[in-house]
C-alpha positions in Angstrom: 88.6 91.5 109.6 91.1 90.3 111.8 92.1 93.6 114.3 94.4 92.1 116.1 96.8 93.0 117.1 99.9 91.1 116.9 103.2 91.6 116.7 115.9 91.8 112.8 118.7 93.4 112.7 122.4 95.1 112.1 124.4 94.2 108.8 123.2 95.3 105.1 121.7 92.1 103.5 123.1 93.2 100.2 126.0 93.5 101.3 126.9 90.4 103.4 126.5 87.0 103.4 124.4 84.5 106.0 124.3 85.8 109.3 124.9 83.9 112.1 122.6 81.0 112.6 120.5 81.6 115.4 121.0 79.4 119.0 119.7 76.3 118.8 116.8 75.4 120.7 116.8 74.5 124.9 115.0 74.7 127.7 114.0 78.8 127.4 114.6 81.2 130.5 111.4 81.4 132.6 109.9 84.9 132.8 110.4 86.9 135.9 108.4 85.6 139.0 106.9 89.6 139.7 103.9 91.8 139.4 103.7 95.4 138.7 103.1 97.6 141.4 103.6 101.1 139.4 104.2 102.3 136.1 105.3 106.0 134.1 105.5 106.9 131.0 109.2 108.0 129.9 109.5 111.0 127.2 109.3 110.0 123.7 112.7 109.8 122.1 113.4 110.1 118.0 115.1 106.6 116.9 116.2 107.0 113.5 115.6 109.0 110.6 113.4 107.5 108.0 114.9 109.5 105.4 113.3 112.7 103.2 109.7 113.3 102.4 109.5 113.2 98.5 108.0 115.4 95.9 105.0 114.3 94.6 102.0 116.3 92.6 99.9 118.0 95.4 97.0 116.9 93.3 96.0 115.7 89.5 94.8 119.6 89.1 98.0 121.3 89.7 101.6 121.4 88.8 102.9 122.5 92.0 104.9 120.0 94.1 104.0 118.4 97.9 106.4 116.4 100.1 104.4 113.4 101.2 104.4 111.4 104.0 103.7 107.9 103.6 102.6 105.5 106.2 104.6 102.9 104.9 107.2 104.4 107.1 105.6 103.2 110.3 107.4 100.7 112.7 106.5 96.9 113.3 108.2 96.1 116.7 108.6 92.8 118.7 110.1 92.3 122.2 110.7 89.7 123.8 109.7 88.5 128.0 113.5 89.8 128.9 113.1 93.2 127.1 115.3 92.6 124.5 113.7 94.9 121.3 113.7 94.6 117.1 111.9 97.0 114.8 111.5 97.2 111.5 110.3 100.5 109.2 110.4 101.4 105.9 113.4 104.3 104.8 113.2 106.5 101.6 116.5 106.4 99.8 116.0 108.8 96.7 114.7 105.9 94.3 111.7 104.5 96.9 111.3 103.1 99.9 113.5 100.2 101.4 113.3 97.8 104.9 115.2 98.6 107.6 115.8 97.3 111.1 117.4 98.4 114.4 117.9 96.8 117.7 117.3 98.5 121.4 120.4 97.5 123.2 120.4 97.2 126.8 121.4 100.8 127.6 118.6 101.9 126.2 120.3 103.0 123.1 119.2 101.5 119.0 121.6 100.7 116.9 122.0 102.2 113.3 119.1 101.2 111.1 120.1 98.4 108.5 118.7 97.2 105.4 117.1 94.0 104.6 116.4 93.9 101.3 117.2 96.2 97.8 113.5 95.7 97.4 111.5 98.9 97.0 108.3 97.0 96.9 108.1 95.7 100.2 104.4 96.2 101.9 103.1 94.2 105.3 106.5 93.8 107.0 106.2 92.0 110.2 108.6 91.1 113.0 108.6 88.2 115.5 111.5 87.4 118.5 112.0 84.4 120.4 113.4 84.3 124.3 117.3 84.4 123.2 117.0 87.6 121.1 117.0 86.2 117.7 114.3 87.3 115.1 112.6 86.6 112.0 111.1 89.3 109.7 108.8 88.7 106.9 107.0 91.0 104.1 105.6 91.1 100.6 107.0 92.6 98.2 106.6 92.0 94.0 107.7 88.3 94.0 105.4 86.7 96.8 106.3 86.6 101.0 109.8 86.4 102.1 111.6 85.8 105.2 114.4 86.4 107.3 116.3 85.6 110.3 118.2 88.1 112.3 120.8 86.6 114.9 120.9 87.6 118.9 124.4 88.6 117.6 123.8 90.7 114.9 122.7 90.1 111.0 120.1 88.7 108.9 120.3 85.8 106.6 119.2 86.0 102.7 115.3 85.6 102.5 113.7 83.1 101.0 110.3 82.1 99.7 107.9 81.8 102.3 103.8 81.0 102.8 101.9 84.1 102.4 100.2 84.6 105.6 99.6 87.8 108.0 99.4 85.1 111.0 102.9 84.4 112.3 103.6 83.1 115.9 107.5 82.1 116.9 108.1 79.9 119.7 110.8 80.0 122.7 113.1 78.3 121.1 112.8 80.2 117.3 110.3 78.3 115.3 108.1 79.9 113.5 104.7 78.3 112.9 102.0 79.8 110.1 98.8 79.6 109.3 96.7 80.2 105.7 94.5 79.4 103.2 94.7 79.0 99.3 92.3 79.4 97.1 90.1 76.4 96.8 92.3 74.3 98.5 91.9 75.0 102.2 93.9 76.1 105.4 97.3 74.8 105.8 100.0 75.1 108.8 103.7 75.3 107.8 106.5 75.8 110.3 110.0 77.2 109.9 112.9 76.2 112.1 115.6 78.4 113.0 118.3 78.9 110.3 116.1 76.3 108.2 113.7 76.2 105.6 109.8 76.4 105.8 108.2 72.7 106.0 105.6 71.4 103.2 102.2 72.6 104.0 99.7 70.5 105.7 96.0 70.4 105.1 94.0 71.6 108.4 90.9 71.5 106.6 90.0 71.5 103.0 88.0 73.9 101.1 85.0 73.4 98.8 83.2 71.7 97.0 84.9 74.4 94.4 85.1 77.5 96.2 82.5 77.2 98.9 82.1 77.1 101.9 85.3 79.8 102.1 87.8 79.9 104.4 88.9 82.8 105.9 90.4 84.8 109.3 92.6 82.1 110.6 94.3 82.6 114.3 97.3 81.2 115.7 98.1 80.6 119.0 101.5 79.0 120.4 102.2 77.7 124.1 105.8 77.8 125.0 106.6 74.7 124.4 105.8 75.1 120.8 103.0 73.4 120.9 100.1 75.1 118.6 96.2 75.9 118.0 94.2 77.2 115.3 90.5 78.6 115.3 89.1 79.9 111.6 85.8 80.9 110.0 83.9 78.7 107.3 81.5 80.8 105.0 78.6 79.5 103.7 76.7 81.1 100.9 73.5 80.2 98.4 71.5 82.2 96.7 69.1 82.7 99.3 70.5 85.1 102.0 68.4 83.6 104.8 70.2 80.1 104.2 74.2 81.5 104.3 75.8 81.1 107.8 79.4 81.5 109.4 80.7 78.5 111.4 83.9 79.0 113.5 86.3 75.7 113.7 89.4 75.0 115.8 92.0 72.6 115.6 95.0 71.4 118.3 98.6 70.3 116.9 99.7 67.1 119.0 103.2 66.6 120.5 105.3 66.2 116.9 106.0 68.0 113.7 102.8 68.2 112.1 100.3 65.6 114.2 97.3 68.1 114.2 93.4 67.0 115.5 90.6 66.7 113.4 88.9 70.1 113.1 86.5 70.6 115.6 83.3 72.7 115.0 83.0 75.3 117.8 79.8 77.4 116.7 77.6 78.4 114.2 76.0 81.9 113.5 73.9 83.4 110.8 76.7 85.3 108.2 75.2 88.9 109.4 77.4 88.3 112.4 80.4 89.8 111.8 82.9 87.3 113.6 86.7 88.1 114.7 88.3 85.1 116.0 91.6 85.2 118.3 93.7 83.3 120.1 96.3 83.7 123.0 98.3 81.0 125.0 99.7 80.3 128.7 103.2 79.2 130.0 101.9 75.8 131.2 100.7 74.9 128.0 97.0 75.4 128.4 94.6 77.9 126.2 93.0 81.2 127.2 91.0 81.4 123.7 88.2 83.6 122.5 85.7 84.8 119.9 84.7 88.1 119.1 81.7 88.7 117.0 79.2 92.1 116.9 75.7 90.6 116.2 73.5 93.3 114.9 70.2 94.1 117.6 67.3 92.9 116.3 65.4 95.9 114.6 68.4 98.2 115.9 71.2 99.6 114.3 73.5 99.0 117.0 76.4 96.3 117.7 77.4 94.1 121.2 80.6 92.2 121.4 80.6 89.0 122.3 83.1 86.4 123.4 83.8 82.8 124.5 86.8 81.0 125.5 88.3 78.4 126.3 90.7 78.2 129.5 92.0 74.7 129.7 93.6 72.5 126.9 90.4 70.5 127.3 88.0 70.5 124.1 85.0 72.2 126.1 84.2 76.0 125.1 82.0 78.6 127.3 78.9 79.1 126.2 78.8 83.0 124.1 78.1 85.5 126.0 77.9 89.4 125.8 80.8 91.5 126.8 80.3 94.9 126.1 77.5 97.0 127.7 74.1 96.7 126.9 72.0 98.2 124.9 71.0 101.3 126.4 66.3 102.0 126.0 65.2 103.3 122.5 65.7 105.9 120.8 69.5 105.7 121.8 71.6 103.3 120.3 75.0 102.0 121.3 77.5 100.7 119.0 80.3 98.6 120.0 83.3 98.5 117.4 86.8 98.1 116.7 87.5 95.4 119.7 90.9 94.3 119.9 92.4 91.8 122.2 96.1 91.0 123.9 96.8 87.8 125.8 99.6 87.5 128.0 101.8 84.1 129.0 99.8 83.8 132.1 96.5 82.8 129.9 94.7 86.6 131.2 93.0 88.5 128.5 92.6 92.5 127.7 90.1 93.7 125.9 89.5 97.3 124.7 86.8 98.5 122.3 84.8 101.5 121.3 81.0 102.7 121.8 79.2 105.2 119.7 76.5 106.4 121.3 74.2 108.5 119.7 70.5 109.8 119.8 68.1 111.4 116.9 68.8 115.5 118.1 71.3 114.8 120.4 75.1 114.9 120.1 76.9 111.7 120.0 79.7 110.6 122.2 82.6 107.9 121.8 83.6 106.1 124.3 86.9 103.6 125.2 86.1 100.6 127.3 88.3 97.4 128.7 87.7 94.3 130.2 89.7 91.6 131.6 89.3 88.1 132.0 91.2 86.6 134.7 93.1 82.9 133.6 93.1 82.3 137.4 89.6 82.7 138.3 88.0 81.8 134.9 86.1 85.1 134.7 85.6 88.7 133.5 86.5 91.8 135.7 83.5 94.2 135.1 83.8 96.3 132.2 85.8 100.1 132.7 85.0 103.3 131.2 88.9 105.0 129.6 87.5 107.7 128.0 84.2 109.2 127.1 84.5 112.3 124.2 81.8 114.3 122.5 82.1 113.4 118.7 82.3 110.6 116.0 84.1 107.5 115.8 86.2 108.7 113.2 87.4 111.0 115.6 89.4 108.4 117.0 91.3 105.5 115.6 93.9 102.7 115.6 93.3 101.2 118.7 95.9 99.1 120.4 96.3 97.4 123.4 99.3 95.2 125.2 99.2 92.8 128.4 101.8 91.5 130.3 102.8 88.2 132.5 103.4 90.4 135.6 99.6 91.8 135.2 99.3 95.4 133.9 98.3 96.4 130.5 98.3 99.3 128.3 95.5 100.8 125.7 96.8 103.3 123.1 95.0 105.2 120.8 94.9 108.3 118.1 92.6 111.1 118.6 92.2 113.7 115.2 91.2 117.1 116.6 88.5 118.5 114.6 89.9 122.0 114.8 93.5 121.9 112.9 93.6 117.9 112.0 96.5 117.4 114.0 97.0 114.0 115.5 97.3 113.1 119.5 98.2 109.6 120.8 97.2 108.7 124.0 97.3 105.7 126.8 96.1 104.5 129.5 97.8 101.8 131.8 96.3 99.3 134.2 98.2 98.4 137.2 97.5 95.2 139.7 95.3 97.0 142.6 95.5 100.3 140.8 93.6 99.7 138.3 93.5 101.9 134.6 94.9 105.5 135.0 93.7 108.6 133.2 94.0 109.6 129.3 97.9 110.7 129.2 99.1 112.3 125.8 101.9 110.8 124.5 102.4 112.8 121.5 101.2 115.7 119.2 102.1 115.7 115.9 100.4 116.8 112.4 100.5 113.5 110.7 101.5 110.0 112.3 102.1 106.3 111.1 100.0 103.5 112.6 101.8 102.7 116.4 103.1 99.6 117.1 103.0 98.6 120.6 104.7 95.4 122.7 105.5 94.4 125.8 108.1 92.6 127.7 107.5 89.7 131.0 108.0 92.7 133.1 105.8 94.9 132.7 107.7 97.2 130.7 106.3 98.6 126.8 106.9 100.7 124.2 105.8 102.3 121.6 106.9 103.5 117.9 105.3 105.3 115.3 106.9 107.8 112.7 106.0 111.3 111.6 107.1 114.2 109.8 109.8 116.5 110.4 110.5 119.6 108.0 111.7 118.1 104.8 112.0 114.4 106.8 110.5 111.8 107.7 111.5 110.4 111.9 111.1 107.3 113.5 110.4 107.7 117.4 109.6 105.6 120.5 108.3 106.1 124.0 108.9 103.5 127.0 106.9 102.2 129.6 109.0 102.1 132.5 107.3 99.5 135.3 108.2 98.8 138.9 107.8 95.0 140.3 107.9 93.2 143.3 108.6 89.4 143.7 105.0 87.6 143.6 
């Protein structure tokens, strides 16, 4: 499963007509020439109101009535290398649950939450912004995928039909490429130009014979030219489990509109490995690319993660290697889980993942770990401890972590306490000769929404997330405020 994490506004849609059409594409601003030398934390702020929590049966057993709070209410948020911010949530109205967006202005202020759609069967929204402000948002609701744009000056234009794909990426200058599969057909790319319509799909590799091998976890990765590059996972199965394997392809899309290389075969594992491919791209249109995969210890019920990348446009890839700590001697066993990966414009990598540690009569602990690789040197920084708990994985979840161009990087996460089930979100932030700070809580709250994190060119993030609030349900935000100097 794909854990990455990746990734509108003003005007009711059903209201209105087109919106503006977005700018047209030029040469896009560069991103600020700094690095961080400090960064704090602002107080979380409430954003909008996400409207009332409604009645529902508390359970099939009893008559008497709950206010629920539904996670469907939880922000997608994009921003852009200058700062500028669109979010997207879900609001109840009375008759179910609609799409809204806002827009952070430059004061630091949103604007009031407008709708997108009359849909009340939207699911999966996702937002994307390109370098002038303007957006695209796309979801599912009962007829298929949809998308949107939203102009730098305010409005969105009607949806329309779109490829039905969790992998978006949207160039500089606001095209939005695509990648996805279809059912015995294969993987296909599709790209969407701002204020126009998707292209036809074209055929990265094809699927079969019949329905194996199987396609599946495509990645998408965009330099800012526009230029793209695809990795994905063939699964082969037979009857006999010791003959299935994975193999992990990638694919490079020339200079043009839909000139893509022959797929090229980058490794091939037996199908125990569970393999997590991602992507990220640099400014000077090179790749920082990577593989994640937790091969299971032999005779061990324990999990490493391992990586390899690719730091050049050039076809070679690094041999796999291990990334998160060893295997400690029996009886213990360390598990490594839940790695998730941000890439910044400068080709550097984050990662953050957790460790279970555990041994027969002794309590187990979970711990946070991050890594960086360097784009400049070519190699990984030496793995750091975040936090180290007495407890269970399930203790803590929805991991999240952002990188920026100017070098620091933030790892969030959601603690359950075992005592009264409230909820606590945390971070910790990496600064350039700092390096990570201690746990800070952001947040306390009873019940929260997944967070959705992002980061600008600078340095700065935030970070959204809804929860309850009496009878309500309340959209809020916290900023990362980060101090630069001139590189």
């Amino acid at each position: 499963m794909n854990r990455l994490l990746w990734l509108a506004l003003t005007v009711p849609l059903v209201a209105c007509g087109a919106a503006e059409t977005p700018s047209s594409a030029s040469e896009p601003p560069a991103d600020p020439a700094v690095v961080v030398t400090s960064a704090r934390w602002e107080a979380p702020v409430p954003v909008a109101d996400a409207g009332e929590r409604p009645f529902s049966r508390c359970s099939p057993f009893t008559t008497s009535l709950c206010r629920l709070f539904n996670p469907r209410t939880g922000p997608a948020v994009a921003v852009n290398a200058r700062g500028q911010t669109v979010a997207l949530w879900q609001r109840y109205e009375g008759d179910g649950y609609r799409l809204v967006g806002a827009r952070l202005a430059s004061g630091g202020t949103w604007s009031e939450a407008q709708g997108l759609t009359p849909e009340t069967t939207v699911r999966e929204q996702q937002v994307l912004i390109d370098a002038r402000g303007n957006a695209v948002a796309q979801w599912l609701d009962s007829s298929g995928a949809l998308t949107s744009f939203g102009s730098s000056a305010g409005g969105w234009s009607p949806p329309q039909a779109a490829p039905a794909s969790e992998e978006l990426a949207m160039d500089d200058a606001g095209a939005v490429h695509t990648v996805y599969t279809r059912w015995r057909e294969g993987l296909f790319w599709s790209r969407l130009a701002p204020g126009g319509a998707w292209t036809g799909p074209v055929l990265l590799q094809g699927q079969g014979p019949e329905s194996h091998p199987s396609i599946r976890d495509p990645q998408l990765a965009l330099t800012r030219g526009g230029v793209a590059h695809a990795i994905w996972v063939r699964e082969f199965q037979s009857s006999t489990r010791a003959d299935e394997w994975n193999e992990v392809w990638s694919s490079r899309m020339r200079p043009g509109p839909s000139a893509w290389t022959e797929p090229t075969l980058l490794a091939r594992f037996p199908r125990a490995v569970a393999l997590s491919p991602g992507l990220t791209a640099s400014d000077s249109g090179s790749l920082a690319s990577y593989m994640l995969w937790e091969p299971a210890q032999s005779g061990r019920d324990g999990h490493t993660i391992m990586e390899q990348h690719q730091a050049s446009a050039a076809p070679a890839w690094t041999a796999p290697s291990p990334v998160s700590e060893p295997m400690p001697p029996a009886p213990q066993v360390r598990n490594a889980a839940l790695p998730v990966v941000a890439g910044s414009s400068s080709g550097s990598l984050t990662l953050a993942w957790t460790e279970v540690t555990y041994a027969p009569s002794e309590p187990s602990r979970y711990e946070i770990r991050a890594r960086r690789f360097s784009a400049a040197q070519g190699t990984w920084e030496h793995a750091q401890l975040i936090e180290s708990k007495q407890g269970y994985l399930h203790d803590l979840f929805e991991l999240h972590v952002a990188a920026s161009a100017a070098g620091n990087a933030v790892v969030l996460w959601i603690e359950q306490s075992a005592m009264d089930f409230g909820h606590r979100m945390w971070a910790s932030v990496f600064v350039p000769g700092t390096g990570w700070s201690a746990p800070q809580a952001l947040r306390d709250a009873s019940l929260m929404s997944e967070p959705a994190l992002a980061m600008d060119g600078s340095g700065n993030a935030i970070v959204m997330w809804s929860e309850p609030e009496g009878d309500r349900t309340r959209i809020w935000s916290a900023r990362l405020a980060a101090a630069t100097a001139v590189r």
